[in-house]
N, C-alpha and C positions, 0 to 999 in steps of 0.2 A: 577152572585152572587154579592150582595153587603153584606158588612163586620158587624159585630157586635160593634156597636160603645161602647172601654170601658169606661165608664162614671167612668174620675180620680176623680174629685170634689167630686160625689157623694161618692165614695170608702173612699176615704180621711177625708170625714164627718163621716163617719162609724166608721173609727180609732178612729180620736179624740172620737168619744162619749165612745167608747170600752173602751180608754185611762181615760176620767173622769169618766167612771163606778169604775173603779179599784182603781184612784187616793181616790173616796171619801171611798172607800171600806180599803185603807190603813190608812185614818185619823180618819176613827171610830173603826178600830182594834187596831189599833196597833200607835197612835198619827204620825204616821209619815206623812209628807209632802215632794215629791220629788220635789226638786230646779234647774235648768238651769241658767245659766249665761250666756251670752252673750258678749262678748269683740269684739267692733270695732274701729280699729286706724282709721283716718282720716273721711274725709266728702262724700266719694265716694255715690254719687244719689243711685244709683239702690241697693249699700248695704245698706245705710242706710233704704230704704223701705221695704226689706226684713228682716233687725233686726227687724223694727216697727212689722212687722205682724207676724215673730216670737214670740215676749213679749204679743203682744196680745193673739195668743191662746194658748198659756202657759197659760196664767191668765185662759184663758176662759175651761180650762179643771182640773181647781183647783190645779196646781203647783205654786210654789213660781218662780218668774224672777228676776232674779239680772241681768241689763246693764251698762257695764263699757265704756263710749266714753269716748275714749283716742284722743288728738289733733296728726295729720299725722306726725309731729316731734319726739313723744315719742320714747324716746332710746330703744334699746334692753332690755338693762338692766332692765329699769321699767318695761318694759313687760313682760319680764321674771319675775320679783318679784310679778306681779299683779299673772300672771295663778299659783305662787309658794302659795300665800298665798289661793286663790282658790281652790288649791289643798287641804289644811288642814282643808277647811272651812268643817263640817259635814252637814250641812245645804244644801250645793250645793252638787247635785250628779250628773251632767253635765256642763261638758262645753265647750262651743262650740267659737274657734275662727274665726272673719268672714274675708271670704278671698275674692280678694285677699289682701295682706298686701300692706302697702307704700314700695317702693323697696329699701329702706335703711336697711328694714327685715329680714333676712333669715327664712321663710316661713319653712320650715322643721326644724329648731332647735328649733321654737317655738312651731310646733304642735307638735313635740316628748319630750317637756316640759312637757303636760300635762300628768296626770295620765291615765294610760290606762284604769281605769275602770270609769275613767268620759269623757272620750273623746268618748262622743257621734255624734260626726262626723265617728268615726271612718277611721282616717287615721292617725293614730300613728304607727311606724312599727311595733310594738308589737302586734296591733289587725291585721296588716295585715298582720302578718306571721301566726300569730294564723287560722285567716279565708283561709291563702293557704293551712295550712296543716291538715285542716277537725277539729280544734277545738273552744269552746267556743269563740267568741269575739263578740265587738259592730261592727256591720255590719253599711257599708255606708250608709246613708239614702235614697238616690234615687235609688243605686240598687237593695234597699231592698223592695222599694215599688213598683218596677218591679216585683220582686221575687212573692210578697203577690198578684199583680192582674193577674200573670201569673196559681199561684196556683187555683185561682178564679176561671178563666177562664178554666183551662184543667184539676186539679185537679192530679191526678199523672202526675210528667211531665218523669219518668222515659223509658229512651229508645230512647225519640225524641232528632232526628239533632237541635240543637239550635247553629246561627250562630250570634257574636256578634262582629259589625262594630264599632271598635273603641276600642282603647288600653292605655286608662287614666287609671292614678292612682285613679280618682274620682269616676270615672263609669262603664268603658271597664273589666278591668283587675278584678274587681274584683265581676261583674255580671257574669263573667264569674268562677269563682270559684264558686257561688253561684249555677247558673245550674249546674256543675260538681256535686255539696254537693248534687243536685236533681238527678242525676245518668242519666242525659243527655247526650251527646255525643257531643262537644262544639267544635265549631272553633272559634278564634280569627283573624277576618279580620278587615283589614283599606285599607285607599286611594291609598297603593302602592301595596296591593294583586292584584298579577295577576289575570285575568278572573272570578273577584270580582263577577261580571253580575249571572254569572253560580253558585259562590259560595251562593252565597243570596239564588238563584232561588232551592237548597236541602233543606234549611232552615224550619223545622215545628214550628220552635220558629226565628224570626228574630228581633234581638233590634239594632237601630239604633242611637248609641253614637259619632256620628262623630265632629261636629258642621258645616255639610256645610249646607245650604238651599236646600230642594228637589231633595239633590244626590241620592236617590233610586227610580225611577221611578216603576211603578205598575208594568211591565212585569219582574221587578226583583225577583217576592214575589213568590212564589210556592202557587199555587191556595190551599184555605182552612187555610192560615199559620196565625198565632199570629203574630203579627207587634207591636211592643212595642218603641212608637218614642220617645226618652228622647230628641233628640235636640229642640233649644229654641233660634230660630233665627229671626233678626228683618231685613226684606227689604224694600224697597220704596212703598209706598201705595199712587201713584199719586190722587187714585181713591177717596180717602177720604181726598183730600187735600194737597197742597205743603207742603212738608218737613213730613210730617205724612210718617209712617211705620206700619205694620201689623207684627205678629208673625208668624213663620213657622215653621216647623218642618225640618227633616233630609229625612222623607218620602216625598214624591208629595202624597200627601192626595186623592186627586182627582182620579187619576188613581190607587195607591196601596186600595182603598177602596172598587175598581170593583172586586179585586182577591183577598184579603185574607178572612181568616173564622173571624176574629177579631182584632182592628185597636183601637189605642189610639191618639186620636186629638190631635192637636197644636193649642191654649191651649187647659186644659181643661182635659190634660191625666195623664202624668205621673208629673207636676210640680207638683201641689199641693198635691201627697203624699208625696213630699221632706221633707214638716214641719211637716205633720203627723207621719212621720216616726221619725222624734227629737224627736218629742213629744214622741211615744214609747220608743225609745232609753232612752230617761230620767226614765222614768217608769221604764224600766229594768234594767240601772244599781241602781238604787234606790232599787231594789228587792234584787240584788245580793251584795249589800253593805249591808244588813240587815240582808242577810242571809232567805230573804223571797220565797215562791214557783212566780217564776215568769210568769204575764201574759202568757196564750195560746195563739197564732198564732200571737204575735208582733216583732216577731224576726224571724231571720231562724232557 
């Protein structure tokens, strides 16, 4: 058996167009325009590329971007005043702060600053007491575009063992509420479950939220199973040069793609529905601030 490769890119491309159907369908109804903002303290490389390509296809799917670079010294205080005034802004119906923060921060008083109905990250406690106990919230973005190519793929996921390696506030904990909300049957493993090997190997849905390189070898995956690899790992790539790195997954690609029915690549799987899925998030809560009927199939 080899796997069904799910093509994330492609999926991802789907969104956003889905997302700028709607967006221009709201500025010839009803003059609205949904806005996302963008807040990052300091100069940190790999965030600042991912704000760029954020603001980019914000633009590119007709929402309004607002980015606030803030220099790595900015007090609490200012920060707190920037996401407060944010907050009141009607214009912005998102906003997202990028993490992680300079460690002079508190990383949680600052995300549970933000309004819960703009905090399109969704990791404010409020969305995520909301999303443990089966009601309305802004769902995380990346385990929501698990959620959306898992649907894809299987279509009712109701009844199936879904086992989900990894136990983040980001990812783990709350992809795993999201199968529940699908009427799954869910385990929550990590690296210190016992007889993990065996645990994987029940698995009809297995996601892979850990951050090690290639901790799940193919003879983990239950022949036929959905492999959903969210890790996003860099190791040595002698082969393309000294000091060069290649990206990896959480899966061994190679051999998990001999046995399951269906496998998302590193890259190329599930990263880029991360911004797809902002981008909805923005769309929705933009709906639901307006009081409008919100997009079908962009949310859970």
């Amino acid at each position: 058996m080899t796997a069904t490769i799910i093509d994330g890119k492609a999926f991802a491309a789907g969104i956003r167009a889905r997302v700028a159907d709607h967006v221009t369908r709201l500025k010839e109804e009803s003059g609205i325009t949904p806005g996302l903002a963008v807040v990052l303290v300091g100069e940190d490389p790999a965030s600042a590329v991912y704000v760029r390509n954020k603001g980019r296809q914000t633009v590119e799917v007709g929402m309004n971007s607002y980015e606030h670079k803030l220099p790595a010294e900015t007090s609490e205080g200012d920060l707190l005043a920037l996401i407060e005034r944010l907050n009141a802004d009607p214009a912005v119906h998102g906003i997202l702060v990028q993490l992680p923060l300079p460690k002079h921060l508190n990383a949680d008083l600052v995300i549970n600053a933000i309004d819960p109905a703009k905090d399109v990250d969704g990791f404010h406690i409020s969305n995520v007491g909301l999303l443990g106990t089966g009601q309305k919230a802004m769902v995380p973005c990346t385990p929501l575009g698990c959620l959306m190519m898992l649907r894809d793929r299987l279509g009712d996921l109701s009844g199936l063992d879904a086992v989900v390696v990894g136990r983040s506030n980001i990812v783990g904990k709350p992809m795993a509420q999201l199968l529940l909300g699908e009427n799954c049957t869910v385990t929550i493993a990590h690296s210190r479950t016992k007889n993990l090997a065996d645990v994987c190997r029940r698995a009809d849905i297995l996601v892979a939220a850990v951050g090690r390189p290639g901790m799940i070898p193919g003879d983990w995956v239950k022949p036929g199973a959905t492999v959903i690899d969210v890790g996003i790992n860099r190791i040595p790539a002698p082969e393309k040069g000294e000091g060069k790195t290649r990206l990896v997954g959480d899966v061994d690609f190679a051999s998990a793609v001999e046995v399951a029915g269906a496998i998302t690549p590193v890259p190329g799987g599930v990263g880029p529905m991360t911004i797809a899925c902002l981008l909805a998030n923005t769309l929705t809560a933009c709906c639901r601030a307006h009081g409008l009927t919100e997009p079908e199939g962009l949310t859970a």
